[in-house]
C-alpha positions in Angstrom: 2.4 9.8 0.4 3.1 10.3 4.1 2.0 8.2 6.7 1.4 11.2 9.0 -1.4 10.8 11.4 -3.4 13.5 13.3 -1.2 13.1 16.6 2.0 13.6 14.4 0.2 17.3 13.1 -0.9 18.3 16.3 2.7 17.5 18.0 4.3 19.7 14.4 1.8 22.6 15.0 2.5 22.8 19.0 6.2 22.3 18.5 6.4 25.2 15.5 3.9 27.3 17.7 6.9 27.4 20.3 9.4 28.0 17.9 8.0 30.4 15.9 5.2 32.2 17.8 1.8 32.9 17.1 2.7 36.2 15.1 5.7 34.2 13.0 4.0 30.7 12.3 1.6 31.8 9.6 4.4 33.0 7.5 6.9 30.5 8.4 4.1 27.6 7.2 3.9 30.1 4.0 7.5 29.5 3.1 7.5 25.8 3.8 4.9 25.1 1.8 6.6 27.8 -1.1 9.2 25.8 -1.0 8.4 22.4 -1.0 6.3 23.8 -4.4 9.6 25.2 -5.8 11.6 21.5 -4.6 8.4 19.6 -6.6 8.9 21.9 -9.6 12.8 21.1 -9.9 12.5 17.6 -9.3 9.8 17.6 -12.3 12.3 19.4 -14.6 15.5 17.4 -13.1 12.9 14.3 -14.6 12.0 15.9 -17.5 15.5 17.1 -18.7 17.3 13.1 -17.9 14.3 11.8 -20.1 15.1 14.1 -22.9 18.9 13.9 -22.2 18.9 10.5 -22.4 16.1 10.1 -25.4 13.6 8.1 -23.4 10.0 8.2 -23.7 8.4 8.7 -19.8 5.0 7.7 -20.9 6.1 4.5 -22.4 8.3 3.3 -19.6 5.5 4.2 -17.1 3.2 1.9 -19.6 6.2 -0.7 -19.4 6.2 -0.7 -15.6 2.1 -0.5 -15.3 2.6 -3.8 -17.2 5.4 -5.5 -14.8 2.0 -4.9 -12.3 0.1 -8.0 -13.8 3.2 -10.3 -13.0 2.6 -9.9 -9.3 2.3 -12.8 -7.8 -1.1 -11.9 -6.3 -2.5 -10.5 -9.2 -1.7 -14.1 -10.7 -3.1 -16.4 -7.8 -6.3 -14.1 -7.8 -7.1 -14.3 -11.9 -6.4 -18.3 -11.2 -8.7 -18.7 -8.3 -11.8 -17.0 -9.9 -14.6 -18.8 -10.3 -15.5 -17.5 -13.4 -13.5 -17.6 -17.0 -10.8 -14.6 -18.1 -13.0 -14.6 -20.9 -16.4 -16.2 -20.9 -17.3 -17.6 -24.5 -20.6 -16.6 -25.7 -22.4 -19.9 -27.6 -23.3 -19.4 -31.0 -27.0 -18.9 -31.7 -27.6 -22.5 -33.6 -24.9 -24.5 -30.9 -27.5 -26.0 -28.1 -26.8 -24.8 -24.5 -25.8 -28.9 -23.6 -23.8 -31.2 -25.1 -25.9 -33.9 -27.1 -23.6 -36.4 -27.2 -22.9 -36.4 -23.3 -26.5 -37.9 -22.2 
């Protein structure tokens, strides 16, 4: 979610060591994470209550948007450059493995 490295940590940690103090920082890293839990927990019912509110189904539009995923232009140059078939046809157990009529 972040792109926070370990220098970034170490510079948060020394900077809320001087501004809190050893005796304070424990607490004070306490109510952060309390309430970025609390912020999470409102922004889930803030989501939940528009959906409802506005008669949409969340799991459906997340389905919708999983499927937009397939149209990326990537995605698209990749399942044309394999080597093999999308789907590979199996040969019925009669048909030969060759064609007869090309030798």
């Amino acid at each position: 979610m972040f792109d926070i490295g370990i220098g970034e940590i170490m510079a948060l940690a020394v900077i809320g060591l001087l501004i809190f103090g050893p005796e304070k920082l424990p607490k004070a890293a306490a109510d952060g994470a309390r309430f970025i839990k609390q912020l999470r927990t409102m922004a889930a019912g803030a989501k939940q209550e528009l959906a409802d509110s506005a008669g949409l189904d969340v799991s459906e539009a997340m389905d919708a948007v999983k499927g937009l995923a397939d149209l990326h232009p990537k995605r698209i140059a990749t399942s044309l450059l394999k080597d093999e078939p999308a789907s590979p046809k199996k040969p019925a157990a009669d048909a030969p493995l060759f064609d007869p009529d090309a030798t």
